[in-house]
C-alpha positions in Angstrom: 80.0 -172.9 13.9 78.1 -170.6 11.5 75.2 -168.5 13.4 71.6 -167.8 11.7 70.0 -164.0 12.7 67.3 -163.1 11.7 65.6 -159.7 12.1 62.0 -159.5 10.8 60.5 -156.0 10.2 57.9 -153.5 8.9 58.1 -149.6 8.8 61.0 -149.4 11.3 63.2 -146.6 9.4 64.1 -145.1 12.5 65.9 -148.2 14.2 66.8 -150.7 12.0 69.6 -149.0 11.3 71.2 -149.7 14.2 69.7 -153.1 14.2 71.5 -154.1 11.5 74.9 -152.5 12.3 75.0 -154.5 15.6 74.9 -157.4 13.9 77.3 -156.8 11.4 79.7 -155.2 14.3 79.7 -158.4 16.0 83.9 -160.2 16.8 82.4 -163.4 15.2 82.8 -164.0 12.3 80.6 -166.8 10.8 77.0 -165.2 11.0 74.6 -165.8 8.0 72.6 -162.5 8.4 68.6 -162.5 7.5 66.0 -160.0 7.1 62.4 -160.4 6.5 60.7 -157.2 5.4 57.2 -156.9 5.1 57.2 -154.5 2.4 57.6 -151.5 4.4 56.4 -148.2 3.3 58.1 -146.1 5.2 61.7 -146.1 3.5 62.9 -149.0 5.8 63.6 -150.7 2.5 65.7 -148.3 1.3 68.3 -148.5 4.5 68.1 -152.4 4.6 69.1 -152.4 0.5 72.0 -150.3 1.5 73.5 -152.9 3.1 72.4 -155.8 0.9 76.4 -157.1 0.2 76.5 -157.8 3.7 73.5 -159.3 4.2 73.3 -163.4 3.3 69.3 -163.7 2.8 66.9 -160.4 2.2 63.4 -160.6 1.0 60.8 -158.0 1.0 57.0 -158.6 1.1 53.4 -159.0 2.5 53.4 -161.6 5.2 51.1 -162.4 7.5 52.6 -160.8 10.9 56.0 -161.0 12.8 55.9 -165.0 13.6 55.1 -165.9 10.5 57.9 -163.3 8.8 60.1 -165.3 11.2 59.1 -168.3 10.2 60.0 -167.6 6.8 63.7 -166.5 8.3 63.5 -170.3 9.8 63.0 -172.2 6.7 66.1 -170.8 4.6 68.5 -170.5 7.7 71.4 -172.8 7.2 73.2 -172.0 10.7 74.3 -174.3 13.3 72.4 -172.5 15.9 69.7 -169.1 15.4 68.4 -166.3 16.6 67.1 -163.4 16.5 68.0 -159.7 16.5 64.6 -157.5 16.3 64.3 -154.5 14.4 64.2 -151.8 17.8 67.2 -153.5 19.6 70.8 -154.2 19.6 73.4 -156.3 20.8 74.7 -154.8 24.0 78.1 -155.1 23.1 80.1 -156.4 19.6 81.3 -159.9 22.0 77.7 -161.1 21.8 77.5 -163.9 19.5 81.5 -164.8 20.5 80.1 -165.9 24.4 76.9 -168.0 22.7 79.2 -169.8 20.4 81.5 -170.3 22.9 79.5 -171.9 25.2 77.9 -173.7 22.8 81.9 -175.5 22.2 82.1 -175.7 25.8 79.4 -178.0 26.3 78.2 -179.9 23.2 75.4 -181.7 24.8 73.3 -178.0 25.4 70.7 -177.8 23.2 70.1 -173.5 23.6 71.4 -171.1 25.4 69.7 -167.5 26.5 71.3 -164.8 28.3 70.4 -161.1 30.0 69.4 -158.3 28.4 68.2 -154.4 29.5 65.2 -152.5 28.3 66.3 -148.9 27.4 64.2 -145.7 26.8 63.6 -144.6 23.1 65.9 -141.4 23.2 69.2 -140.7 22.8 69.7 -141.1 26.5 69.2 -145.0 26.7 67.8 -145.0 30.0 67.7 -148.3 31.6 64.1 -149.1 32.3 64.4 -152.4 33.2 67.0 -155.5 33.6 66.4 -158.4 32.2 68.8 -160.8 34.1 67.5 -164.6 33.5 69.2 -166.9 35.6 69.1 -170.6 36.0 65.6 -172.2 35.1 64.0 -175.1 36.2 60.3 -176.2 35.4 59.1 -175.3 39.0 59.9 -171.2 37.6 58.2 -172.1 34.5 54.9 -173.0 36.5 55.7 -170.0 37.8 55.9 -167.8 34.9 59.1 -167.1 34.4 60.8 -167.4 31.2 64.2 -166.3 29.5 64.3 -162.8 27.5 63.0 -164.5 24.0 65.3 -162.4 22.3 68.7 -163.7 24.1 67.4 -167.2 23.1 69.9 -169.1 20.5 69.0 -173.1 19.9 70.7 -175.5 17.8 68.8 -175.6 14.1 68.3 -179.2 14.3 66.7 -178.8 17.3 64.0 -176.4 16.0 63.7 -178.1 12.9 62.3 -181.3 15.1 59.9 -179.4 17.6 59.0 -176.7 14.9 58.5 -173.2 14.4 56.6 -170.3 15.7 52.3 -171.3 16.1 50.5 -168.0 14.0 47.5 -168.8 16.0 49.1 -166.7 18.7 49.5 -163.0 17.1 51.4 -161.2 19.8 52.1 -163.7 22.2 53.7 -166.9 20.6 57.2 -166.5 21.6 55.8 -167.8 25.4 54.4 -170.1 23.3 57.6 -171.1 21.6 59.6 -171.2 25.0 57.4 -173.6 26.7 57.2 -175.6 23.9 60.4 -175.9 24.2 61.6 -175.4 27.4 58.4 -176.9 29.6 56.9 -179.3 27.1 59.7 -181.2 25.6 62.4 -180.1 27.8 65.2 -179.2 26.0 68.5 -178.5 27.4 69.4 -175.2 27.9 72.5 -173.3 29.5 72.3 -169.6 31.2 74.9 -167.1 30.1 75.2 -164.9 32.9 75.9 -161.7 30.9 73.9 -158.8 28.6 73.3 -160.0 24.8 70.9 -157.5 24.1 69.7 -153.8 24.4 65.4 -153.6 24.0 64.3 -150.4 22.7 60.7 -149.5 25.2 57.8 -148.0 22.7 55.4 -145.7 23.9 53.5 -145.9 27.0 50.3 -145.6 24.9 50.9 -148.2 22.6 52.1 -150.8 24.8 48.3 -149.8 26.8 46.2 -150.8 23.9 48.1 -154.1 23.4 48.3 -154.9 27.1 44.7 -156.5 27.2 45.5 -158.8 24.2 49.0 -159.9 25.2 46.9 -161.2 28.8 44.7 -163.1 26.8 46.7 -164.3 24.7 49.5 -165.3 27.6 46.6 -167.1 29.3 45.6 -168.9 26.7 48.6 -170.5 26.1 49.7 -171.4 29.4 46.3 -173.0 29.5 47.3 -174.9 26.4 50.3 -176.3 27.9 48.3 -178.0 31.0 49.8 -174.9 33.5 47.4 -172.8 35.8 46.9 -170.3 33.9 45.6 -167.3 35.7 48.5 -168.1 38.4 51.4 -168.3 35.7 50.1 -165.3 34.2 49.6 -163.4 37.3 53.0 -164.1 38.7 54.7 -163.4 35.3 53.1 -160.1 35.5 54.8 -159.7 39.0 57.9 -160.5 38.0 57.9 -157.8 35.1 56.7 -155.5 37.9 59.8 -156.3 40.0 62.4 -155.5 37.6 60.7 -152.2 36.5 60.7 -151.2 40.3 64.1 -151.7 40.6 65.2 -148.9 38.3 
């Protein structure tokens, strides 16, 4: 079973170093590897065309924000199932993508599968910040605004290829977009891995301040969009977020 990745980027020098290393560190061995550069500036370029042998599809140039740099790693993947690695995190360990593909064997009829992961401070230390541990779904938690860590989420190609890709009207916020598409609007089957896939790198406390306002907005929006109460889903996926950084 051959596994798409794509990591999507722009002036990440400092971290997709170690993006790209997990991914190529990972036990299995059938992974078409992907990276979407949006002409950096910074000499990201440089460190991803150090490793261009390895890598299966690499393009550099202007797009028009992350989602749509992702939807361009969409249309020339050729896995079975994909996902993606972003360009400030890891895997958690090099087993990763061998537990995803294995349960996709196990059960045949799944149409995803999504895992846990940990946010970690951005130092040498790795501080756990917050834990990330999804558990089994149903719509009710949906309506409820919880959703799987978008980054531990692998589907079947086919299946994406059918409900589509990621909506650029959203600009930070259409992965929840994406997930209840999938997840709340048509359904899709889906099986919980009850382990870590990946590590999050947490920016700065100032920058994730000025985007805070927008990502609401944005979040409301789209549970709005999808027929859910919107203030409510948005409030109690705020809580939940709250929880887990309590915790630690």
């Amino acid at each position: 079973m051959k596994v798409s990745i794509i990591t999507v980027c722009y002036n990440r020098k400092d971290t997709i170093e170690k993006a790209i290393q997990s991914v190529l560190g990972q036990n299995y061995a059938n992974i078409e590897y992907i990276i979407i550069d949006g002409n950096s500036t910074d000499g990201t370029k440089k460190v991803i065309e150090s490793y261009r042998d390895k890598l299966s599809y690499y393009v550099s140039e202007h797009d028009n924000g992350m989602y749509d740099a992702i939807n361009k790693g969409l249309k020339v993947a050729t896995g079975d199932i994909v996902g993606l690695m972003h360009s400030d995190d890891e895997f958690y360990d090099n087993t990763a993508i061998d537990k995803i593909v294995s349960r996709f064997i196990i059960d045949k009829s799944i149409d995803g599968v999504y895992g846990n992961g940990v946010y970690v401070s951005n130092n040498e230390k790795e501080r756990i910040i917050r834990s990330r541990i999804g558990g089994n779904y149903n719509i009710n938690k949906l309506k409820k605004g919880w959703l799987p860590l978008h980054p531990t989420v692998y589907i079947k190609r086919s299946v994406i290829n059918k409900i589509g890709f990621y909506n650029l009207d959203f600009k930070i916020a259409s992965d929840t977009d994406f997930l209840l598409r999938y997840l709340f609007k048509y359904q899709v089957k889906m099986s919980y891995i009850n382990s870590y896939i990946v590590k999050m790198r947490m920016g700065g406390m100032s920058t994730n301040l000025k985007s805070v306002f927008k990502v609401l907005c944005e979040d409301y929006n789209i549970y709005k969009s999808h027929g859910l109460i919107a203030f409510q889903a948005v409030f109690l996926k705020k809580t939940i977020a709250l929880k887990q950084y309590l915790q630690h």
